[in-house]
N, C-alpha and C positions, 0 to 999 in steps of 0.2 A: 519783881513784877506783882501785880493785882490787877486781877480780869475776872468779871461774872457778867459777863456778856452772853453765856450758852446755859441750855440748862442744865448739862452734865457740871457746873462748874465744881470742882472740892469743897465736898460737904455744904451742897447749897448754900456756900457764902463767897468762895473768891478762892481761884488758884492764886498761890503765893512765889510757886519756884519753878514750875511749868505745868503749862495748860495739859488739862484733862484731853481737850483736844492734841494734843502731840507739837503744840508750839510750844515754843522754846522760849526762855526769861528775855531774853537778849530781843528777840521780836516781838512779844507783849512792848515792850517797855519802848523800841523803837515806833510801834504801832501807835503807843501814847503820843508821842513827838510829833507823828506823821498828823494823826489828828489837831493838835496845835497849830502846826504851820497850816495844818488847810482853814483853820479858822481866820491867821495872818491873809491867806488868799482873799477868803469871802468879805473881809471887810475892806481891802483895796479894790477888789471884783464889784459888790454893791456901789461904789461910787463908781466905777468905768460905769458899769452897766449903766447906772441915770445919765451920767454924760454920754450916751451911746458911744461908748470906746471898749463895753466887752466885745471878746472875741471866743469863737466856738469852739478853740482849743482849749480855753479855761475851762469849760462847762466840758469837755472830753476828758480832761485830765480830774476835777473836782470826782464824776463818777467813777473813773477809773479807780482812783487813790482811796474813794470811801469803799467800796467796792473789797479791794484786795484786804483789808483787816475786817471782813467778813468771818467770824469762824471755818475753820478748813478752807482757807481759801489761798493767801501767799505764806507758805511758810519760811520765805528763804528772807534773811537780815539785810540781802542783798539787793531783793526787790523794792522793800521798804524804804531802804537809804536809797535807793534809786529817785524814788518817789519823794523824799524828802528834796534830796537836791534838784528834780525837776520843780518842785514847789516853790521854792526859793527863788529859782531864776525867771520863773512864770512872775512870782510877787512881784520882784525888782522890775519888769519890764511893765509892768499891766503900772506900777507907782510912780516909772519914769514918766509915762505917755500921759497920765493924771498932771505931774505936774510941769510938763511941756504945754498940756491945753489949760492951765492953772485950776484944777479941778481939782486941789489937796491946801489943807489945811494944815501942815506938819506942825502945828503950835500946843494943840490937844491931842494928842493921841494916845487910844489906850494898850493897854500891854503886850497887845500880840501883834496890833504894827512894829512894834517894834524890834523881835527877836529876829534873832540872826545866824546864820550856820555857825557861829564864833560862842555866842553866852547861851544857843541851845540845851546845850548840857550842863549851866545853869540854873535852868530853869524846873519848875517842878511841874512837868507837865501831865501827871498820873491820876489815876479815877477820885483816890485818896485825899488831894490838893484840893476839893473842896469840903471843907471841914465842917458845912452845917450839912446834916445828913439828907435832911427833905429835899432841898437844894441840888445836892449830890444827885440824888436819886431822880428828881424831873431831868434835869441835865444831861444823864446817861440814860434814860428811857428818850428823849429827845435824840440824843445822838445815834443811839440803836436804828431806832427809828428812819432816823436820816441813812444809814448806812443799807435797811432795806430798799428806802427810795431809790438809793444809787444803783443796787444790782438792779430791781427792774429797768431802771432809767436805761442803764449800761446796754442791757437786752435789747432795750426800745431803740436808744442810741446806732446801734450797727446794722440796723433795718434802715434807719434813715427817718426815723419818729422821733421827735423832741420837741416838750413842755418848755416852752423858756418860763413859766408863770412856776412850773414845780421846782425847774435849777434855782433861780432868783430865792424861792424861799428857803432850801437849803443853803443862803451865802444867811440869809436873815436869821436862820436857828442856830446854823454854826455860830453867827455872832453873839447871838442872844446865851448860849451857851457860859459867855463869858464875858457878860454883862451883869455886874455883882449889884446894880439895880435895880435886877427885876423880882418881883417878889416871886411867892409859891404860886399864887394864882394867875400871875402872867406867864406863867411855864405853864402852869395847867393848860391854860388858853393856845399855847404855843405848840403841845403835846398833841393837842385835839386839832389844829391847824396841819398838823404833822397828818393824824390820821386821813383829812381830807385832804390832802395831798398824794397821799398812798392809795387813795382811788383813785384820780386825776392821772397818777403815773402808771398806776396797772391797768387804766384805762386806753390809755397810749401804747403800751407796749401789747393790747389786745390787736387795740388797731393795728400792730402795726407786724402781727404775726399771721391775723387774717385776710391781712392786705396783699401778702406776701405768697402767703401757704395755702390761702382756702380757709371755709370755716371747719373745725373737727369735725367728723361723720363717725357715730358709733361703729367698732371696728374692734369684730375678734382677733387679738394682737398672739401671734405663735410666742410662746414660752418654751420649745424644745429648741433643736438646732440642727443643724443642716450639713455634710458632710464636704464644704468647702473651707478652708481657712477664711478667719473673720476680723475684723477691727470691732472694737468693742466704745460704743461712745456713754462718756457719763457725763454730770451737770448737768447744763439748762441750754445752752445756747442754741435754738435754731438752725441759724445760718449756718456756724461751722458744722452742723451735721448734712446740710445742704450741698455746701463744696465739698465736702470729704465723699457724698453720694454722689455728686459729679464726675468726681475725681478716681474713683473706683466704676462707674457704671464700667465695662466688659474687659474688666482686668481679673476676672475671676474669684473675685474674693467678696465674700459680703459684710453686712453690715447688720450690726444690732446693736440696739439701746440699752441703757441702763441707769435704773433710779429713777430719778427725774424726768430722763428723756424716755419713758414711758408711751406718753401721749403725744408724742411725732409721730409716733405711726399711726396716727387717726388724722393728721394734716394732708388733702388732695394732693398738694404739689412734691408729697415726701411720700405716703404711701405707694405713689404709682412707681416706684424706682423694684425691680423683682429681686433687685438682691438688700435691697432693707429685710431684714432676714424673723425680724422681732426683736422681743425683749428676753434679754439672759440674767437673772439672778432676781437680785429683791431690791431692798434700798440702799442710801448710802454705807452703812454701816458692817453691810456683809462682804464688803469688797474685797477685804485681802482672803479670804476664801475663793470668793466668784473670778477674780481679773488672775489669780493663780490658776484655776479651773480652764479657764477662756483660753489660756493657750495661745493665743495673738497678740496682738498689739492693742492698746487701750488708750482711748484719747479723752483727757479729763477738760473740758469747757470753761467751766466755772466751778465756781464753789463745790463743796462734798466732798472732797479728798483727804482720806486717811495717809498717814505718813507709811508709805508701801512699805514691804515685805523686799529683801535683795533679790529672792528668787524671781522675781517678775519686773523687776526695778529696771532691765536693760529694755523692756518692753511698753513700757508706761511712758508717754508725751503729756505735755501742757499746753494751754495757747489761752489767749486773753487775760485775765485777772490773777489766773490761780499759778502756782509754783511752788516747788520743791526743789533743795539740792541735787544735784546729780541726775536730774532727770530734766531731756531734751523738751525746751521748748520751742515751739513752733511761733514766730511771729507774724504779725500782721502790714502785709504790705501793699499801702492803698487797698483796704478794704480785700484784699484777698492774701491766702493761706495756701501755702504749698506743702500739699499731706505727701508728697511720694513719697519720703521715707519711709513713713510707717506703713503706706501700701507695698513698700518693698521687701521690708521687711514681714508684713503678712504672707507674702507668698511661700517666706520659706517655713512656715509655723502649719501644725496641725491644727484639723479642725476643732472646734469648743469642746470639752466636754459636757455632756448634756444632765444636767440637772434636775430638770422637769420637765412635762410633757401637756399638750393641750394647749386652752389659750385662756388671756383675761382681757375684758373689756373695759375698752376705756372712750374717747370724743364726745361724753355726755356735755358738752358745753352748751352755751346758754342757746347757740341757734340751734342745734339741733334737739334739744330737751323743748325749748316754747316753741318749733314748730307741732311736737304733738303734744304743748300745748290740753287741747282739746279733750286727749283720751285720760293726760293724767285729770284734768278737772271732775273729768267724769267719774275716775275710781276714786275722788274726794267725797263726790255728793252721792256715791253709794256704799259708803262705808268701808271701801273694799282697801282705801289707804285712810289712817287714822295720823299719823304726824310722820314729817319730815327731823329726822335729828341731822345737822351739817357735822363730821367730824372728819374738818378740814386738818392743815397740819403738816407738821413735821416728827418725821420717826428717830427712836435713837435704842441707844444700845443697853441700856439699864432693862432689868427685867420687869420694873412696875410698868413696864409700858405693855405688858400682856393683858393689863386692864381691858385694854382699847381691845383687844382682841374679845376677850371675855365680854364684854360690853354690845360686838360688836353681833356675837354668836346670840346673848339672850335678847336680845329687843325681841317684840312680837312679830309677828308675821303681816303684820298690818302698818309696818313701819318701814320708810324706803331711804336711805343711808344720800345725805350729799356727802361728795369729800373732794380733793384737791391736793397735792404735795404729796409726797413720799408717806404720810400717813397712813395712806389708803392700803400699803402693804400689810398692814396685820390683819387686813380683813377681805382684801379683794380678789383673795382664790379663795374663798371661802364660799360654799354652795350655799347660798341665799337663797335662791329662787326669783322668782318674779311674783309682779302683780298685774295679772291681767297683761302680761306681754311686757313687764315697764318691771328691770333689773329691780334688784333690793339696793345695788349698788351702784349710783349713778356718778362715775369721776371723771370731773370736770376739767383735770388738766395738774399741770404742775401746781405750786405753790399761788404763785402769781395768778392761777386761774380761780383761783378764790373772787376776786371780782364776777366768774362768772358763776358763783355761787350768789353773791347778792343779786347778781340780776333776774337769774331763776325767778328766786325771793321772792324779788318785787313783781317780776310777771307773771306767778301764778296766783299771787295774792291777791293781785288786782285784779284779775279775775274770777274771784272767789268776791270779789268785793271788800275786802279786807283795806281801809286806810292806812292802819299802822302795824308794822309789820308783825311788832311783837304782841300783837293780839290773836294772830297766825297761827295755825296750827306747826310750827317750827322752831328746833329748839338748838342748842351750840353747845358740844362738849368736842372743845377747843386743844388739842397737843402741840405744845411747843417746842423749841430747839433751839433757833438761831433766831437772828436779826431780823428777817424778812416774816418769819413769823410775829415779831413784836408789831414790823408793822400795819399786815395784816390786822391784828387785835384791836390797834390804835385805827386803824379803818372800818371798824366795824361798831367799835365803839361813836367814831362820830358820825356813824350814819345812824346814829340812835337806838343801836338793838341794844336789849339789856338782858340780863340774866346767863349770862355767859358762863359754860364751867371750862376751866382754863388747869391744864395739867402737860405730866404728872407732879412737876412741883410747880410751885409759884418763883415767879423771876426774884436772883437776889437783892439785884440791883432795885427794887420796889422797896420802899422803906414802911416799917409800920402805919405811918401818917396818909403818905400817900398809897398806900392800900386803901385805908378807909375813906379817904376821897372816891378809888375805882368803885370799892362798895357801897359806899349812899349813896353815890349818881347811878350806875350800873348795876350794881347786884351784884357783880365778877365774884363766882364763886370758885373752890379749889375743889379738885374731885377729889370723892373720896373713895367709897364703895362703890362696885356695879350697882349694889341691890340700893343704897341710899341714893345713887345720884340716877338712877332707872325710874324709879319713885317721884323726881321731882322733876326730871323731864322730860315723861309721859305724861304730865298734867293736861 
């Protein structure tokens, strides 16, 4: 295998015999495959779609498939070749119907119409196969990319929200991908194409969570626990924490979040349920501690799943993208999920053990934050807030990410924190204080609520009078992990902000070349020091 798709990757260059993440060689390398064949999809799918002959199971199945070789997301070999052979028989039928309406050209075709479940393993389908390095590296920061579009897409997807203008251009980069005529700078073009799409798609999947839920309402979220037995939910997914609260409402058992699914319980339609109980532990990475502690049952959504622990292994479900050996997943049938088991199972299970006590605040999102609007402007023009730092993000388990903490404890007291994703835990029990009634710590939401970090942006700038953002009093020291973080970065780069610090290390898959492209358009800088990178963006 070879994967530096995270930024835990070995020795910041590339797992070679299994992932850092706890995946196995055997599904890197199938995950390589999977990607190839969905490039074979996008380039049969691009022509249905012009001959109006796609169809919404392609664009179901493309996010699906990108989706599951997310970091921590399917780690079974099973899943994958699942995937692989539904891609296959999706191809053949999407190429038959092309050329029953004579919408194919079988005279030219390039390489990856052509493979087939037979000369697959053939083929050299690995990160490594593109042998000019710059090349390599636009192509897999492009694919990255694409694979965060998918999970939010995925998100947006099972609400009932979909971009056909953002799926269409994921058939166009998949192909572009592996189109050996394009140069460096039409990747670069394609990258930044990428980022504006990764607004456009988290834009959607806003819609389509407020459409749904309500908008967030700031809301002190209980971090202790409650003396009923509990189902414990992780990942991202809404909905399924919706029907699981349906499904549990006066069965006696409650429900609490975790990680990601933090900021549900600042959602109208989710907080009003009395047994959403809070949030129990920290981020993804503390889990085989916390879901061993939790004593119940544990439902993993999406992505962020560490390869469990036996002792809690009979206790642990999946459902949508994410999977593990041996552990029950829960399928999706016509849009609904039957949780009894794991409600049945909760009943026979002690309650949580309790960890911490109190509460942390989170539903700062953009309606709720620019409806007042008013009063922060006002502690702008009296000096009472001096800069916004955004330290959006993803957390992980290496210890330089204590930075963010340390970082997070010296800013001055005249500076009031955005954040967004699982980052926010190295600093969000931390006693900040307020300013003038308005938290030090304003978090916006999951990952994907980083869109409601730029819109903040733009709406309190604009009314500061401010044209361009980064003339702002607002500054980006950015923490990475996975995918959907890359394409957050690639979103924010092409909405023009510059000067970004991007940690704790810099992606591998970024080649010396194409680094110094990010830095003489953007600035993209790597942090370093609190005291050095404090210094330069307090300016």
């Amino acid at each position: 295998m070879f994967c530096y798709q995270c930024e835990e990757t070995m020795n910041g260059e590339g797992c070679t015999k299994n992932g850092m993440c706890g995946k196995k060689g055997e599904v890197a390398d199938l995950q390589d495959d999977l990607i190839y064949v969905l490039k074979s999809v996008a380039f049969y799918n691009q022509k249905a779609r012009k001959a109006k002959l796609s169809e919404k199971s392609t664009d179901d199945f493309m996010l699906d498939a990108l989706f599951s070789t997310i970091t921590n997301t399917d780690f079974r070999a099973s899943g994958i070749q699942d995937r692989i052979d539904r891609g296959f028989a999706l191809r053949d039928e999407i190429r038959q119907k092309l050329l029953d309406n004579n919408a194919l050209d079988e005279n030219d075709l390039p390489e990856i119409a052509t493979v087939t479940p037979e000369n697959l393993k053939d083929r050299d389908t690995g990160i490594l196969a593109t042998e000019n390095e710059d090349i390599r590296s636009l192509r897999e920061l492009l694919i990255f990319g694409l694979k965060g579009i998918a999970a939010y897409g995925h998100h947006a997807m099972v609400l009932g929200q979909v971009n056909k203008k953002v799926l269409a251009f994921i058939e166009d980069a998949l192909v572009a991908t592996a189109d050996d005529s394009l140069t460096d700078k039409e990747l670069v073009a394609m990258v930044l194409r990428c980022g504006e799409k990764g607004f456009d798609v988290m834009a959607a999947l806003d819609q389509a969570n407020t459409t749904t839920f309500g908008n967030p309402e700031p809301t002190a979220v209980n971090i202790g626990t409650r003396d009923k037995p509990g189902i414990l939910v992780s990942g991202h997914d809404l909905k399924d924490l919706k029907q699981l609260l349906d499904q549990t409402e006066g069965t006696g058992v409650d429900v609490y979040t975790h990680g990601e699914m933090l900021p549900a319980n600042a959602y109208p339609e989710l907080k009003k349920y009395e047994h959403l109980a809070g949030n129990y532990g920290g981020s993804w990475w503390h889990q085989k501690q916390e879901f061993e502690s939790f004593n119940g049952p544990i439902l993993l959504t999406s992505n962020c799943l560490v390869p469990p622990k036996k002792t809690y292994l009979d206790r642990l479900y999946t459902t949508g993208s994410v999977g593990f050996d041996s552990v029950t997943h829960i399928l999706d049938e016509d849009g609904k999920k039957d949780f009894s088991a794991i409600i049945e199972q909760a009943k026979t299970c002690e309650p949580p053990v309790q960890l911490e006590e109190g509460t942390v605040m989170t539903g700062f999102a953009y309606s709720s934050v620019l409806t007042n609007a008013d009063k922060i402007v006002d502690a702008i023009k009296a000096g009472k807030i001096k800069k916004f730092i955004v330290m959006a993000g993803c957390d992980g388990r290496h210890k330089n990410r204590q930075y963010y903490t340390d970082f997070a404890e010296a800013l001055p007291k005249d500076t009031v924190i955005l954040t967004a994703g699982c980052a926010k835990y190295r600093y969000n029990k931390l006693d900040l204080g307020e300013i003038d009634g308005i938290p030090r710590v304003l978090d916006a939401g999951q990952c994907n609520d980083s869109f409601s970090l730029v819109i903040i942006a733009q709406g309190l700038m604009a009314r500061l009078g401010f044209e361009d953002v980064n003339d702002a009093p607002i500054s980006y020291n950015i923490a990475w992990y996975e995918q959907k973080a890359v394409l957050v970065l690639l979103t924010l780069l092409r909405l023009g902000i510059n000067d970004i610090t991007l940690g704790p290390t810099l992606p591998a898959f970024v080649s010396p070349n194409v680094l110094n492209v990010l830095v003489d358009k953007f600035n993209i800088t790597a942090n370093t020091t609190v005291e050095e990178d404090m210094e330069r963006l307090l300016k």
